[in-house]
TIVEX-898467 format. One record per residue (C-alpha): residue number from 1; residue in three letters; chain; x, y, z. Coordinates in nm, 3 decimals, always signed. Each point is the difference from the previous one (the first is absolute). Example, Ala and Ser with C-alpha at 12.3 -4.5 7.8 and 13.67 -1.06 7.14 Angstrom:
BEGIN
{site 1 "ala" "A" {+1.230 -0.450 +0.780}};
{site 2 "ser" "A" {+0.137 +0.344 -0.066}};
//
This chain:
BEGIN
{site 1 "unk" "A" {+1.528 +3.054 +1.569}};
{site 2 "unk" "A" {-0.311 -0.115 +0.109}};
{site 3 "unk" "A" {-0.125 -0.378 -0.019}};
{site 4 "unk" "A" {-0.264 -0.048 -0.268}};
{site 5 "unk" "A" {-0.254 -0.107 +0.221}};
{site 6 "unk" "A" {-0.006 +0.357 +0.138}};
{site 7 "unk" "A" {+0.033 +0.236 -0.265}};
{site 8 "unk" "A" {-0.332 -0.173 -0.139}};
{site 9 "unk" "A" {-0.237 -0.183 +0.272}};
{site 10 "unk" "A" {-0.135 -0.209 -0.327}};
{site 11 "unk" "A" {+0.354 -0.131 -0.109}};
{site 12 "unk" "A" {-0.011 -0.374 -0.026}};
{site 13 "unk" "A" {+0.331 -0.178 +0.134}};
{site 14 "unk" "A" {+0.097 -0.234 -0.224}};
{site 15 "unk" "A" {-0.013 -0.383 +0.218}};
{site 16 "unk" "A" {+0.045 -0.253 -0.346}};
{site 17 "unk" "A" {+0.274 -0.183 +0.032}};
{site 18 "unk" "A" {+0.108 +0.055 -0.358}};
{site 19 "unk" "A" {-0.151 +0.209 -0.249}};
{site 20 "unk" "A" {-0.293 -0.018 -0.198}};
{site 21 "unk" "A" {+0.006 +0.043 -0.394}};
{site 22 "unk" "A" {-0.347 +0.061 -0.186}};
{site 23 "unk" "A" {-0.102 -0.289 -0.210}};
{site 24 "unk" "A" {-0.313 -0.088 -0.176}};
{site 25 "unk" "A" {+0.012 -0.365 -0.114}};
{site 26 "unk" "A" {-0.280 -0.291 +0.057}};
{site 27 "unk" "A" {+0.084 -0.253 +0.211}};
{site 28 "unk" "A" {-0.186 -0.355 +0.129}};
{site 29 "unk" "A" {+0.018 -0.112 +0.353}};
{site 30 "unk" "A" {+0.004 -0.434 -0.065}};
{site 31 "unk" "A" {-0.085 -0.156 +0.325}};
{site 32 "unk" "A" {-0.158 -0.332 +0.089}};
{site 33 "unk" "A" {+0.228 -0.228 -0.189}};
{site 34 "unk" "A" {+0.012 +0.184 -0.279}};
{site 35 "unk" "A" {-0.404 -0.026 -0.024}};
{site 36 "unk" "A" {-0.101 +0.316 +0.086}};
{site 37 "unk" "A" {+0.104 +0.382 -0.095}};
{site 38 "unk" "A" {-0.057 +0.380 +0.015}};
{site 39 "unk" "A" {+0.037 +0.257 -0.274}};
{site 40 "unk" "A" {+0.153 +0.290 +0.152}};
{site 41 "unk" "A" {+0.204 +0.306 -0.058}};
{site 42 "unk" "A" {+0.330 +0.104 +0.111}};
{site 43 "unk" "A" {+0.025 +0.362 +0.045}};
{site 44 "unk" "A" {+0.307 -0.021 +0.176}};
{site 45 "unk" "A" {+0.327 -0.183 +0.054}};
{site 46 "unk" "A" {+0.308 -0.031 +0.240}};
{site 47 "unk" "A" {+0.279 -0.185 +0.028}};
{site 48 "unk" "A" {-0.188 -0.159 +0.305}};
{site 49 "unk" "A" {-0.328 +0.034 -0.064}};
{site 50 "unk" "A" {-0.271 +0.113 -0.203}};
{site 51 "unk" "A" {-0.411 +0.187 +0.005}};
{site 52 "unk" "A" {-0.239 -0.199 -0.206}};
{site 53 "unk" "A" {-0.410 +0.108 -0.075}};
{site 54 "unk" "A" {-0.236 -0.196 -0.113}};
{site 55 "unk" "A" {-0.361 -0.122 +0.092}};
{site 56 "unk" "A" {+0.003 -0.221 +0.351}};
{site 57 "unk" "A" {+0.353 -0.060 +0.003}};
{site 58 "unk" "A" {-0.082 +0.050 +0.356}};
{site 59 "unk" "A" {-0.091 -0.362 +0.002}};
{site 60 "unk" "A" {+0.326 -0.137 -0.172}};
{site 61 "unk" "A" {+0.177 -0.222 +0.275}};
{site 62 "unk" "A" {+0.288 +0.108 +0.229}};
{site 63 "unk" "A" {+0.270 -0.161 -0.228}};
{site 64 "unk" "A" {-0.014 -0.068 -0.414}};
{site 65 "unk" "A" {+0.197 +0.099 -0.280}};
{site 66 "unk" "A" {-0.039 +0.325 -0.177}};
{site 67 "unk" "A" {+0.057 -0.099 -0.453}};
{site 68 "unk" "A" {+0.081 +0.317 -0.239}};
{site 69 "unk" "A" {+0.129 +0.076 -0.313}};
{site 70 "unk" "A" {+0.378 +0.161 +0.036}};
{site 71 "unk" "A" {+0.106 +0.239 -0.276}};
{site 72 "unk" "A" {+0.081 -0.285 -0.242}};
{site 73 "unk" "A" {-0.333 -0.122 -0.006}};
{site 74 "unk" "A" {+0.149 -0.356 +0.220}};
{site 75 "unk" "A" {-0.208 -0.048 +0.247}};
{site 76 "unk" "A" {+0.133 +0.041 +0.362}};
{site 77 "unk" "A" {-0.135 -0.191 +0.335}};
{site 78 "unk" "A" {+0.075 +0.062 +0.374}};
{site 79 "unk" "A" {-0.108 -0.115 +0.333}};
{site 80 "unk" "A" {-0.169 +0.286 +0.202}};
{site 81 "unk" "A" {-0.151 +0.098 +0.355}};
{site 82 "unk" "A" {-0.320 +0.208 +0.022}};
{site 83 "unk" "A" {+0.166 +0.277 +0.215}};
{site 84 "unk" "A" {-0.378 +0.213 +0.039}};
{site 85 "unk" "A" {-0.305 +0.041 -0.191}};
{site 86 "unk" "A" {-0.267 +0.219 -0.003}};
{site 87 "unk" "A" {-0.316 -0.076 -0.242}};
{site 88 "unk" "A" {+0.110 +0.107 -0.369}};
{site 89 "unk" "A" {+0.423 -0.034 +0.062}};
{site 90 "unk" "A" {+0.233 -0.203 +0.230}};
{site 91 "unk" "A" {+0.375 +0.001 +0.063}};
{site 92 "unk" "A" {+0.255 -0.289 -0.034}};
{site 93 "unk" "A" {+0.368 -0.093 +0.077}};
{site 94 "unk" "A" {+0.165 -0.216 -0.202}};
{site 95 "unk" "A" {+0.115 -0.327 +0.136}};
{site 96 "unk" "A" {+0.245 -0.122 -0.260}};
{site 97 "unk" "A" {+0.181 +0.157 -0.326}};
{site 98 "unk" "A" {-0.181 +0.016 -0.304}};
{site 99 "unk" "A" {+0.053 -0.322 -0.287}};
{site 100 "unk" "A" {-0.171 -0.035 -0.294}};
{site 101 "unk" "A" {-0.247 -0.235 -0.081}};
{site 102 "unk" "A" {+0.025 -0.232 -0.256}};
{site 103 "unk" "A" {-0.210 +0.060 -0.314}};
{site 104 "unk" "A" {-0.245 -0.320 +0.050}};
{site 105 "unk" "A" {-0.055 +0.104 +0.399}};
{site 106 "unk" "A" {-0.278 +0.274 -0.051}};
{site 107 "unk" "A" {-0.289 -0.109 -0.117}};
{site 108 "unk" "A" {-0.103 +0.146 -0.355}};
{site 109 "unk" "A" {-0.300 +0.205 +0.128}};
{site 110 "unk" "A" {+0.235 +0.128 +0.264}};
{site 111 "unk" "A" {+0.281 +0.104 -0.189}};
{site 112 "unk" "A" {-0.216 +0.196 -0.288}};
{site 113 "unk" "A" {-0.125 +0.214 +0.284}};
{site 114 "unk" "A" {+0.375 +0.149 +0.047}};
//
């Protein structure tokens, strides 16, 4: 049997280190204390990492953490590394397990947006 890569030229080999699932949730990226954030949209997820679009998330810092509505409607936070960007999208690993925030810790405005 042939490897994929040459019974199609075009296959792409798979180089994530774990899997991605499709996901469509918004998402804020909190940096500067706490003082500043991005709306953004996850379009992806792994158990390392995850693909997020939004307008010049390209400018977000190297490190901040990544807030999101689970399933339940609690809202989730964790510590993330911008992996790559490009203009409308960027990559990040997480840093640190997930852990919900407690209700009083996003700000009103913020949390109506999820």
């Amino acid at each position: 049997m042939k490897p994929p890569d040459e019974v199609n030229p075009n296959f792409a080999i798979e180089k994530r280190r774990a899997p991605r699932t499709r996901f469509l949730r918004p998402a804020h990226c909190v940096f500067n204390s706490g003082c500043s954030n991005y709306s953004a949209l996850v379009r992806n997820i792994s158990a390392t990492g995850a693909k997020l679009m939004g307008d010049e998330l390209f400018r977000l810092p190297e490190e901040f953490e990544l807030q999101m509505a689970n399933a339940a409607g609690a809202v989730m936070a964790r510590r993330v590394h911008k992996a790559w960007s490009r203009t409308d999208s960027i990559g990040v690993e997480f840093l640190e397990p997930e852990h919900e925030l407690p209700p009083g810790a996003v700000e009103p405005s913020v949390a109506r947006r999820f």
